[in-house]
N, C-alpha and C positions, 0 to 999 in steps of 0.2 A: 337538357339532358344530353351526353355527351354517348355516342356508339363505338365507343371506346378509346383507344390510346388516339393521339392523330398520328397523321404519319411520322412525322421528325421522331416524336418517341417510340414510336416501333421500329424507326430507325436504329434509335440509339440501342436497344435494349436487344436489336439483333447484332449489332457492332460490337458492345459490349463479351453476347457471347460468344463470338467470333475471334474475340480476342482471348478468351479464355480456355479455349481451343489451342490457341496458338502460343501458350504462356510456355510449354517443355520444349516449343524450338530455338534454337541459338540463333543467332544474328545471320549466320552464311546459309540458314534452311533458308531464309527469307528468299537468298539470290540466285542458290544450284537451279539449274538446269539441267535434269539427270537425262532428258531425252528432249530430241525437238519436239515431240506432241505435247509435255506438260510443263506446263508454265511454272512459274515459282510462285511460295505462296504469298507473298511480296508482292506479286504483279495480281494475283489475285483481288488482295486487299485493296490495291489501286480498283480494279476493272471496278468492286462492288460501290466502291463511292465514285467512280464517273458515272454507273450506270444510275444512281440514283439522282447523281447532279443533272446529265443529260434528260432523263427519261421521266421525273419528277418535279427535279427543283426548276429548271429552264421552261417547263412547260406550264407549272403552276404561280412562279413568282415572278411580280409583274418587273421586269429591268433586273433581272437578276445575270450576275457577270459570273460566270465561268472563273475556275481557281488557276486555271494554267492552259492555254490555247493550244497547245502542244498534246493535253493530254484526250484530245479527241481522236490523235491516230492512234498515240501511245495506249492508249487501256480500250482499242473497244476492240471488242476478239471477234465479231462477226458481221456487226451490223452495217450492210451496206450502203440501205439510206440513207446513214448517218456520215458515212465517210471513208474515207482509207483506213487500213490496220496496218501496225506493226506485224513483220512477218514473224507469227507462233516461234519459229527457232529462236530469236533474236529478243524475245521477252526475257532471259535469263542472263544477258551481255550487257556487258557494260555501255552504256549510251555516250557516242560519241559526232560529232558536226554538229548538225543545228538542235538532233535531238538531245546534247547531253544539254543544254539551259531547262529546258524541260524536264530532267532527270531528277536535277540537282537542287532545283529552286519550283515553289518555296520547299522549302524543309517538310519535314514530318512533323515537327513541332508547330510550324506555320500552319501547317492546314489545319491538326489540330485545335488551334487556337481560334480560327476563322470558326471549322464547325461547330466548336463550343459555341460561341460568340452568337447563333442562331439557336442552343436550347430554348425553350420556352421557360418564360420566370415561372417559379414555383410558388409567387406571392397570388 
Protein backbone atom coordinates (compact mmCIF):
# COMPACT_ATOMS: atom_id res chain seq x y z
CA UNK A 1 0.00 0.00 0.00
CA UNK A 2 1.53 3.11 -1.31
CA UNK A 3 1.21 6.63 1.19
CA UNK A 4 0.87 8.35 -1.76
CA UNK A 5 2.68 9.89 -4.87
CA UNK A 6 6.71 9.27 -4.20
CA UNK A 7 8.70 11.98 -4.46
CA UNK A 8 9.75 12.27 -8.26
CA UNK A 9 5.88 12.40 -8.94
CA UNK A 10 5.18 15.10 -6.69
CA UNK A 11 7.99 16.37 -8.33
CA UNK A 12 6.69 16.31 -11.55
CA UNK A 13 3.12 17.31 -10.89
CA UNK A 14 4.55 20.57 -8.88
CA UNK A 15 6.88 21.32 -12.04
CA UNK A 16 4.23 20.81 -14.18
CA UNK A 17 2.17 23.49 -12.34
CA UNK A 18 4.85 25.69 -12.29
CA UNK A 19 5.00 25.77 -15.71
CA UNK A 20 1.60 26.57 -16.22
CA UNK A 21 2.13 29.48 -14.15
CA UNK A 22 4.65 30.48 -16.27
CA UNK A 23 2.92 29.80 -19.87
CA UNK A 24 1.65 34.10 -20.45
CA UNK A 25 5.45 34.92 -20.01
CA UNK A 26 7.54 35.61 -23.19
CA UNK A 27 11.14 34.31 -23.49
CA UNK A 28 12.96 37.91 -22.03
CA UNK A 29 10.34 37.58 -18.51
CA UNK A 30 12.52 34.47 -18.14
CA UNK A 31 16.07 36.84 -18.09
CA UNK A 32 14.84 40.78 -16.76
CA UNK A 33 16.27 41.59 -13.98
CA UNK A 34 14.09 44.61 -12.99
CA UNK A 35 16.07 45.23 -9.58
CA UNK A 36 19.14 43.53 -7.80
CA UNK A 37 16.88 41.87 -5.07
CA UNK A 38 14.60 39.74 -7.59
CA UNK A 39 15.95 37.30 -9.49
CA UNK A 40 14.31 36.25 -12.92
CA UNK A 41 11.89 33.67 -13.19
CA UNK A 42 14.43 31.63 -15.32
CA UNK A 43 16.92 31.47 -12.41
CA UNK A 44 14.13 30.56 -10.36
CA UNK A 45 13.08 27.55 -12.30
CA UNK A 46 16.93 26.72 -12.13
CA UNK A 47 17.25 27.31 -8.16
CA UNK A 48 14.01 24.78 -7.83
CA UNK A 49 15.59 21.81 -9.70
CA UNK A 50 19.07 22.28 -8.11
CA UNK A 51 17.45 22.31 -4.83
CA UNK A 52 15.70 19.25 -5.42
CA UNK A 53 18.91 17.63 -7.09
CA UNK A 54 21.02 18.87 -4.25
CA UNK A 55 18.68 18.37 -1.24
CA UNK A 56 16.95 15.10 -2.54
CA UNK A 57 18.24 13.45 -5.27
CA UNK A 58 22.24 13.37 -4.09
CA UNK A 59 21.20 12.57 -0.77
CA UNK A 60 18.89 9.73 -1.57
CA UNK A 61 20.25 8.11 -4.79
CA UNK A 62 23.13 5.99 -4.33
CA UNK A 63 26.20 7.41 -7.15
CA UNK A 64 23.91 9.81 -8.39
CA UNK A 65 26.02 12.69 -10.56
CA UNK A 66 24.95 16.06 -10.51
CA UNK A 67 23.59 17.69 -14.19
CA UNK A 68 26.26 20.45 -14.24
CA UNK A 69 29.10 21.27 -11.44
CA UNK A 70 28.85 24.73 -12.01
CA UNK A 71 25.25 24.85 -11.10
CA UNK A 72 26.07 24.48 -7.25
CA UNK A 73 27.24 28.31 -7.10
CA UNK A 74 25.05 29.31 -9.89
CA UNK A 75 21.40 28.35 -8.55
CA UNK A 76 21.86 28.08 -4.72
CA UNK A 77 20.46 31.61 -3.32
CA UNK A 78 21.55 31.05 0.31
CA UNK A 79 22.67 28.03 1.41
CA UNK A 80 26.06 28.29 2.98
CA UNK A 81 26.85 24.75 3.84
CA UNK A 82 26.40 23.90 0.59
CA UNK A 83 28.74 26.48 -1.02
CA UNK A 84 29.33 29.72 -2.68
CA UNK A 85 26.38 31.73 -4.48
CA UNK A 86 26.15 33.71 -7.33
CA UNK A 87 25.92 37.32 -6.33
CA UNK A 88 21.59 37.93 -6.22
CA UNK A 89 22.43 41.05 -8.76
CA UNK A 90 24.18 38.94 -11.36
CA UNK A 91 21.41 36.10 -11.60
CA UNK A 92 19.69 38.24 -14.44
CA UNK A 93 23.26 38.87 -16.52
CA UNK A 94 24.50 37.34 -18.99
CA UNK A 95 27.13 34.68 -17.79
CA UNK A 96 30.47 35.17 -18.92
CA UNK A 97 34.45 33.33 -18.01
CA UNK A 98 34.26 30.07 -16.68
CA UNK A 99 30.55 30.52 -15.56
CA UNK A 100 29.16 31.00 -19.03
CA UNK A 101 30.01 26.74 -19.83
CA UNK A 102 27.71 26.43 -17.19
CA UNK A 103 25.06 28.83 -18.50
CA UNK A 104 24.97 27.48 -21.72
CA UNK A 105 25.26 23.67 -21.54
CA UNK A 106 23.53 21.28 -21.21
CA UNK A 107 20.51 22.99 -22.83
CA UNK A 108 17.01 23.06 -21.58
CA UNK A 109 16.19 20.35 -23.70
CA UNK A 110 19.11 18.27 -22.26
CA UNK A 111 18.24 18.44 -18.85
CA UNK A 112 14.84 17.97 -19.82
CA UNK A 113 15.44 14.87 -21.38
CA UNK A 114 17.75 13.59 -18.57
CA UNK A 115 14.81 14.29 -16.05
CA UNK A 116 12.30 12.70 -18.09
CA UNK A 117 14.69 9.72 -18.43
CA UNK A 118 14.12 9.23 -14.41
CA UNK A 119 10.03 9.23 -14.41
CA UNK A 120 9.02 6.13 -13.05
CA UNK A 121 7.27 3.43 -15.84
CA UNK A 122 3.84 3.58 -15.74
CA UNK A 123 3.66 -0.27 -16.58
Amino acid sequence: MSDGPCPLERYLDVRRATERLCEPLAVEDYVVQAMPDVSPAGWHLAHVSWFFETFVLKTRVPDYQGLDDHYVVLFNSYYNGVGPQLERARRGRRCTGAASTACGAPTRSAAWRRSTSMRPSST
